[in-house]
N, C-alpha and C positions, 0 to 999 in steps of 0.2 A: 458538510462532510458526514456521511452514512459511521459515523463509528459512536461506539457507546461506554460509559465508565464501567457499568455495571455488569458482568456475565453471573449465568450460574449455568447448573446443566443439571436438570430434572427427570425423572424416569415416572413412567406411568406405566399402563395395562392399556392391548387394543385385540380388539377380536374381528376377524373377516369374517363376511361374508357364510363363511363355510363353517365356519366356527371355532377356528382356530386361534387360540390365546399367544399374544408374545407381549414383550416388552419394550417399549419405545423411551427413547433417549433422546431427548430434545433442549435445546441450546435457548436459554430467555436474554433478553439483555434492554437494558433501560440507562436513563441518563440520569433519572431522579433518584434511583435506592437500588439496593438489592432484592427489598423486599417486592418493587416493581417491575423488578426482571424474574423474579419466580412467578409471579403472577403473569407474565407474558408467558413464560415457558408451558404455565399452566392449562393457559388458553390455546397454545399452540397444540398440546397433546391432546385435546379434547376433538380440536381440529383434525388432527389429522385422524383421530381414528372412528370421527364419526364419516371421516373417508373411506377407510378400510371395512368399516360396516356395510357400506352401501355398495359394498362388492370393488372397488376402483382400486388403482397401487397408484398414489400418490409417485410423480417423478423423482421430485425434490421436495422437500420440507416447508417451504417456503416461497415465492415468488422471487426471485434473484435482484432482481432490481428495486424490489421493497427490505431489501434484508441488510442489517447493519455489517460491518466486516468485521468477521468473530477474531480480532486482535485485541492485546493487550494497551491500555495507552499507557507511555511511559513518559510523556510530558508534553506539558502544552506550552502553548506560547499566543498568547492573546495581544490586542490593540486597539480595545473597544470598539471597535464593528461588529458583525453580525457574527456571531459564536467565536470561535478559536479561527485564529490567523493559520495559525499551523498546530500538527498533532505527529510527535513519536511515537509508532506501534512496534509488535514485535508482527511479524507474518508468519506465515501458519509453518515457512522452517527454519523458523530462529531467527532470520535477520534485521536489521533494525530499518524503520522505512520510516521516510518523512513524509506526514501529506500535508498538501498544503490550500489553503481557501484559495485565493486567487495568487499566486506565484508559478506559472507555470514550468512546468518541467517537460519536453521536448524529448521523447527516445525514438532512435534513430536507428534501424537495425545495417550493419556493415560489417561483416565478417574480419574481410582484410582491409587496411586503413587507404583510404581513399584522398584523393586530391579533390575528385570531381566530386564527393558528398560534403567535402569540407568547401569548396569554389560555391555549390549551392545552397549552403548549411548562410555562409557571409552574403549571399544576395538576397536570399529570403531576407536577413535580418536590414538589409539598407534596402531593401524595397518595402519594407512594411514600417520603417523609421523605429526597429526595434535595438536597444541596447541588448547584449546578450554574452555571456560565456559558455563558450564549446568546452568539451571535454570530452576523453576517449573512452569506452567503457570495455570490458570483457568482447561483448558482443557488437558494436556497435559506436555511437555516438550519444551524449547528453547537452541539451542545450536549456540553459536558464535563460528567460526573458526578464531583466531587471526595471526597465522604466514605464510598465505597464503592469496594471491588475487585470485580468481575463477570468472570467467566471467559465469552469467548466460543465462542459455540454453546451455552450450557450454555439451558435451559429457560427461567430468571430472566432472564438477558440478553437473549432473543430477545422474552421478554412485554416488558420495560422499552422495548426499540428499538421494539415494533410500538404500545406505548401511546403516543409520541410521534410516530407516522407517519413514521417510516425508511424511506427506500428499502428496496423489496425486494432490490434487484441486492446492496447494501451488508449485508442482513442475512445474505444467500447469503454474500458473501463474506469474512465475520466468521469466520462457522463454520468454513468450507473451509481458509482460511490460519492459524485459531487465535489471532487479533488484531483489535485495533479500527486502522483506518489512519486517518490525517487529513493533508492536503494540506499542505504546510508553505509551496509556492514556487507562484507561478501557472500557470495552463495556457500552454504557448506561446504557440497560436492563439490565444490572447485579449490578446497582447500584442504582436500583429502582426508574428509569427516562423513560419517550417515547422516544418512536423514534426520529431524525430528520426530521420533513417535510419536510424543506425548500432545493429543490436543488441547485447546485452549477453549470452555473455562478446562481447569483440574478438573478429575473425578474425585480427587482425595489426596491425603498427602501423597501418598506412595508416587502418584502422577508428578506430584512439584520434587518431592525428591530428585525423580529420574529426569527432570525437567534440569535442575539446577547441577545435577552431574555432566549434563549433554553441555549445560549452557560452559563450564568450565573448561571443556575441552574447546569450543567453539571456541573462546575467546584465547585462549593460548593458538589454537590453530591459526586463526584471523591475522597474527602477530604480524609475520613477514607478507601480508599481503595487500595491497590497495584497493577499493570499489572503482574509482574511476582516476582518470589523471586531467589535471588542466592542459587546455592548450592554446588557446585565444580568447580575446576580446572582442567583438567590432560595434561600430556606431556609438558615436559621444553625445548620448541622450543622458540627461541626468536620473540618477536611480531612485527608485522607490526609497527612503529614509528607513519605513518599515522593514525591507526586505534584505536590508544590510547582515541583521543579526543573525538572517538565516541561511545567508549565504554563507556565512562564519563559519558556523553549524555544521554545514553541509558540507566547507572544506576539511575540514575538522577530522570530521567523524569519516570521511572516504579519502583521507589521506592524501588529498588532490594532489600535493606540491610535492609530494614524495616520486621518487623513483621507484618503487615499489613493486611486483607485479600483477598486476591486475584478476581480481576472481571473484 
């Protein structure tokens, strides 16, 4: 998974071509220290403006597909395999997202609720011998695969997401970050809140202040509202042991079992 413990956000000096001086603001982040996330940041600003030297406008900062996801982690859940099982982040507007190593997560997009996306939602999963819980969402459908690990981006993974008609944005962005994500907390705007200003890392307290005043409204707004709802089961394959706790988790935290309305 593409996410890192450590952010900071650094400012340096860069001069075009033409001569003209500004200030660059760049995002470092590392897994070992903070002090090796300024020194990433460090190296990134020297990057980029021996860019703007050479006469060029840098698109983006970074190569997208090399770049960590500038989230908060707010906790992890390990199983001694190969790094973190799962990770809690915050995304860039407020809401709480699960990613996960190999537990897939399935989005489905369906406006109005369907028969025929749910009829081929239950045959993908008995024609692929996959255990799985459906679930409704805002936009669409979620579907958990329980008696399998699928490593994202891998070949397997991308056939199984594109047999259940996955968003494409979503299968792009499986590959890229090395994780399945799943929404944990509603979207703001759906629960008649602004946006998040404040990016993530802080520039300063003043930023966590206004951070931690948004977050208190968020979470009184969140109150009467659900992320997704359960709706079935199919295939009696037995479950990953692992993947129990995060199903919990995940009912949990998106209110599954509630009547709720969905945002």
């Amino acid at each position: 998974m593409k996410l890192a413990k450590f952010w900071v956000r650094e400012t340096g000096q860069a001069t075009t071509a033409d001569g003209e001086d500004f200030e660059l603001s760049v995002r470092g982040w590392s897994n070992e220290s903070l002090d090796a996330a300024r020194a990433s940041a460090r190296e990134a600003i020297k990057r980029i403006a021996a860019v703007f030297v050479s006469g060029q406008r840098p698109k983006s900062q970074y190569t997208y597909g090399d770049r960590a996801l500038a989230e908060p982690i707010l906790r992890e859940f390990t199983d001694g395999g190969d790094g973190p099982m799962a990770i809690v982040t915050r995304n860039r507007y407020g809401a709480d997202v699960l990613n996960t190593r190999d537990l897939m997560f399935v989005d489905v997009d369906s406006e109005a609720e369907s028969r025929a996306t749910l009829s081929k939602i239950e045959r993908v999963a008995l024609d692929n011998q996959l255990a799985v819980r459906v679930y409704r969402t805002a936009a669409g459908y979620r579907v958990l695969i329980l008696n399998r690990r699928f490593k994202a981006g891998s070949p397997e993974s991308e056939s199984i997401l594109a047999q259940f008609g996955s968003d494409p944005l979503y299968v792009k962005l499986c590959k890229i970050q090395d994780s399945f994500r799943a929404r944990l907390t509603p979207k703001p705007w759906r629960c008649g809140l602004r946006m998040l200003k404040v990016g993530f890392p802080f520039t300063g307290p003043y930023d966590e202040e206004r951070f931690q005043e948004w977050k208190a409204q968020y979470d009184k707004k969140c109150t009467p509202y659900a992320t997704c709802k359960f709706l079935a089961s199919h295939g009696g394959f037995d479950i990953e042991p692992a993947f129990k706790e995060l199903v919990e988790l995940h009912d949990q935290h998106t209110k599954a079992s509630s009547s709720l309305p969905l945002a």
